[in-house]
N, C-alpha and C positions, 0 to 999 in steps of 0.2 A: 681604214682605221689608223694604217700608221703612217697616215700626212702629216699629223703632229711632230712626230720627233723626225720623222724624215727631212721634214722641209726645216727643221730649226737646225740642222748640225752646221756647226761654225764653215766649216772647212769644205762646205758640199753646194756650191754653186749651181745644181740643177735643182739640188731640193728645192731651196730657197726662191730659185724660178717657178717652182710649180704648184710654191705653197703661194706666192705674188698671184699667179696665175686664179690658183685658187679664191684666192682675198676677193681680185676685181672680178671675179665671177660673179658672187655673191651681189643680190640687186638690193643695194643700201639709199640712191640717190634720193633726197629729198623726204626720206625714212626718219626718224628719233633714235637715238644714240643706242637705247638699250634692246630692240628691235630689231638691230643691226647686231649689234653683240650676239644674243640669244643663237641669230641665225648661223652667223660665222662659227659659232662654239660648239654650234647644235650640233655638229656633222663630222666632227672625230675626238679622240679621245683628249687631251692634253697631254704634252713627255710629263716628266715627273720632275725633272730640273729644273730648277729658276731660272736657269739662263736661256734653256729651250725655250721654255713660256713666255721668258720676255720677247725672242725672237719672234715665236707665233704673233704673241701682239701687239709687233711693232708691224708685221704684215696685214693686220687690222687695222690699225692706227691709220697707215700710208695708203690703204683703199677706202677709208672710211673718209679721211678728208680731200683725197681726190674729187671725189662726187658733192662734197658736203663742206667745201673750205671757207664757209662763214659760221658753220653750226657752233665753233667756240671761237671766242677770242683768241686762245691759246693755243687754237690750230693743235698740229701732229702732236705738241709734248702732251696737252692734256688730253685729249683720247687716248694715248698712249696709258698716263696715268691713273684714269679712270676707269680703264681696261681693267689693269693689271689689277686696283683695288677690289674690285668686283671680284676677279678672280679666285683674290686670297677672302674676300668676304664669304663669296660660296662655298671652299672649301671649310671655312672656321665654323660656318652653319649647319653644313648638310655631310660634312665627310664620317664616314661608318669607320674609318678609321682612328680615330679618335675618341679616346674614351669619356663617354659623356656624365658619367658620375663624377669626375676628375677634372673634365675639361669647362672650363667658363666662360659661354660663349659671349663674342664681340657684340658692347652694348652700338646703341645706335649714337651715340655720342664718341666712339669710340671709333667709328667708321669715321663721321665726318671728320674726326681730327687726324687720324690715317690719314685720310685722302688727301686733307687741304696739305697737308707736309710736301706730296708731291711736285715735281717740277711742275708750275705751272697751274697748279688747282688750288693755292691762296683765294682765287677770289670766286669759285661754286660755293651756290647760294645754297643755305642750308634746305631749304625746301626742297632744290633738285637731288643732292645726295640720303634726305633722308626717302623722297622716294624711291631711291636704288633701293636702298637700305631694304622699306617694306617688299619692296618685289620681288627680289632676293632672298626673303623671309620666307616670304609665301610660295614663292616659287622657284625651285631649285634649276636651275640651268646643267641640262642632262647632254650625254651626246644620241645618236637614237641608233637602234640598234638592228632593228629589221627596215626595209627598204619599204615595206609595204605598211609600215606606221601611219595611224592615220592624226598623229600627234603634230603634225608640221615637220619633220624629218624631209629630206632634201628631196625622196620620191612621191609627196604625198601629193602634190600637187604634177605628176606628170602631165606634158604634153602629148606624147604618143611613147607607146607601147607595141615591142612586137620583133621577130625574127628578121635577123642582115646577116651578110656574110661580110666576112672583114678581112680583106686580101693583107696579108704581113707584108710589111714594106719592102721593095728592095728584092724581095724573092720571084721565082716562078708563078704562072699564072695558076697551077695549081693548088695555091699554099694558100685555098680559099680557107677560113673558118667560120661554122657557122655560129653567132652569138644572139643572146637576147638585149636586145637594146633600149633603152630608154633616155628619152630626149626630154627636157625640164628646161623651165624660161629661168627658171630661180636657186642654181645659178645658169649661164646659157652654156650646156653642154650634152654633150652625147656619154651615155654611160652605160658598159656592154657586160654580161656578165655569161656566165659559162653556160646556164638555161636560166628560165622565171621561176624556179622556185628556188634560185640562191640568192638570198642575202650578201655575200661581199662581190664587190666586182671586179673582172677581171682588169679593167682600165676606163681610161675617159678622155675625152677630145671636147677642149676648152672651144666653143666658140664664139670665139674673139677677137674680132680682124680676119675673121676667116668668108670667102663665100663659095658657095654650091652652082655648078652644073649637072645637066643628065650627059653620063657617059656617051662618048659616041664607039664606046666600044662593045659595051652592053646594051640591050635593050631594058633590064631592069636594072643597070648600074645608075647610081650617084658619085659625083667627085668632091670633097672638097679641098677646099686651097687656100693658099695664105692671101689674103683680101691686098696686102699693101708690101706684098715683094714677102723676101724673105725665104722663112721657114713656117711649118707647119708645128703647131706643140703637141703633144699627147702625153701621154701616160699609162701604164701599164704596171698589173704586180707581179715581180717574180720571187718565189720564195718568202712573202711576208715586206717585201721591199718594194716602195713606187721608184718605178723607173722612168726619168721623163726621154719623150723623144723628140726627134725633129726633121720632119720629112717635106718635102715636095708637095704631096698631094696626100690624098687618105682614099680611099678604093672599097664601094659597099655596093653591096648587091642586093635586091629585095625580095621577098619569094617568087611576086609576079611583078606586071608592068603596071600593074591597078596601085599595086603597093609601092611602086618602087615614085610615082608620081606622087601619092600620099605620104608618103617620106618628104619628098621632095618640095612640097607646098606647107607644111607643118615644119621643117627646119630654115625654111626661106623665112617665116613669119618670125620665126625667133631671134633669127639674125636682123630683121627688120627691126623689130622690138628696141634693139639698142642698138640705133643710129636716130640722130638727130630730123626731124623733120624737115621736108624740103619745099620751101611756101613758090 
C-alpha cells in the first residue's frame, strides 16, 4: 500500500526504481489507455501531494508508452497529461471528502477544457475525453483492498498459489522462512506474505529479466537470477516502508519435489509469457 508515496519521494532513488519496476510490471502492451490506468491505480493507494502524484504518473506515462509508443501522437507528455486529469477528475467526483451539499461537481465540458489546457492534449478529440469523463462517472477508480478480491485486484487472477521458503540473502543456510506465495502474469511477479489469510504482503520479486533454475543444492530448491547480468531486484516491507533490494540470485524451497517442479514450470511459463517469439 505504501508504493505510492514511497516510490514518488524526490530524493529516494530506490523508491522511484521500484515504483519503475512496478509501472513495467503491469501488462499494458497493445491495451486502451484507460484499462491501463484503472490497472496501474487499482493496486495502491495515491500520496496525497501533487507533486508525489505527478511522480507516480510520470512512472505510468513512461511504461505506458514504452509498450504503446504510437497510442498518441503526443507520446509521454499526453499520457502523462491525461493521467493526471483523470486523477483530479476522480477525486472531484467520488471523493467522501468533500462536501457535497457545497461542493459542484466538474461538468463534462469542464473536464475536456481542463484537459485540452494540458501540455500536449490541445488536439483529444472530444468524443475520447468525454468517454473518460462518463466512465469515470460511473465508475470510480478504487485501489483494492483484500488480495483475494474478486473485483480485478492484482491477486484475482493468480497463477499459482501456495507455501515456499525464502532463504534471506547473504545469510546462513539456516535463515530459511517459511512464506505463502503467490505468482501472477499481470503484473509478472512473485508476491510472499507472512501466511494465506493476510492481506498485506511481506514483499515481492519483479520478474523481469529474471530467469529460473532447479537448485543443484536442494532437491526441492528453485533459483532465480538476473536473466541479463547484473543484479536481482526485490522488495520487501519493513516497518510500514518498501525496501528495494538487489542480490545475485533469490533461494526457494517448496514443500516437496512434486511442488518444487510445479513452481518451477508455472514461473517458467510466466517468464515466457513476456518475451518475444522465436519463429
Amino acid at each position: 500500500r505504501a508504493l505510492g508515496s514511497f516510490g514518488a519521494r524526490a530524493d529516494d532513488e530506490r523508491g522511484r526504481e521500484s515504483l519503475r519496476l512496478y509501472a513495467e510490471g503491469v501488462e499494458m502492451e497493445g491495451l486502451p489507455f484507460f484499462i491501463c490506468l484503472r490497472r496501474f491505480l487499482g493496486k495502491f493507494k495515491l500520496p496525497g501531494e501533487a507533486q508525489q502524484v505527478d511522480r507516480v504518473l510520470e512512472a505510468f506515462a513512461r511504461a505506458f508508452c514504452k509498450v504503446n509508443p504510437e497510442a498518441f501522437a503526443g507520446g509521454y507528455s499526453v499520457v502523462h497529461g491525461i493521467a493526471f486529469a483523470v486523477v483530479i477528475l476522480n477525486t472531484d467526483i467520488h471523493s467522501q471528502n468533500l462536501n457535497k451539499s457545497k461542493h459542484i461537481r466538474m461538468t463534462k465540458d469542464q473536464f475536456i477544457d481542463n484537459t485540452r489546457h494540458m501540455e500536449g492534449c490541445s488536439e483529444l478529440s472530444k468524443e475520447f475525453l468525454e468517454s473518460i469523463y462518463d466512465d469515470i462517472s460511473a465508475n470510480e477508480i478504487v485501489h483494492q483492498e483484500n488480495k483475494d478480491d474478486l473485483h480485478g485486484n492484482l491477486f484475482s487472477d493468480s497463477v499459482k498459489e501456495g507455501w515456499m521458503k525464502k532463504k534471506a540473502p547473504g545469510i546462513a543456510v539456516t535463515s530459511w522462512r517459511r512464506r505463502w506465495f503467490i505468482l501472477t502474469k499481470n503484473p509478472p511477479q512473485l508476491t510472499y506474505f507472512e501466511d494465506e489469510k493476510t492481506n498485506d504482503p511481506k514483499g515481492y520479486i519483479p520478474l523481469v529479466d529474471v530467469g529460473i533454475v532447479k537448485s543443484t543444492k536442494h532437491k526441492k530448491g528453485l533459483e532465480l537470477f538476473p536473466e541479463n547480468g547484473g543484479t536481482l531486484k526485490s522488495a520487501k516491507y519493513l516497518r510500514g516502508e518498501l525496501v528495494v533490494g538487489e542480490h545475485q540470485i533469490a533461494e526457494l524451497k517448496a514443500e516437496s519435489v512434486e511442488e518444487s517442479w510445479s513452481w518451477f514450470q508455472e514461473i517458467t511459463k510466466v517468464l515466457n509469457a513476456g518475451k518475444p517469439e522465436v519463429s
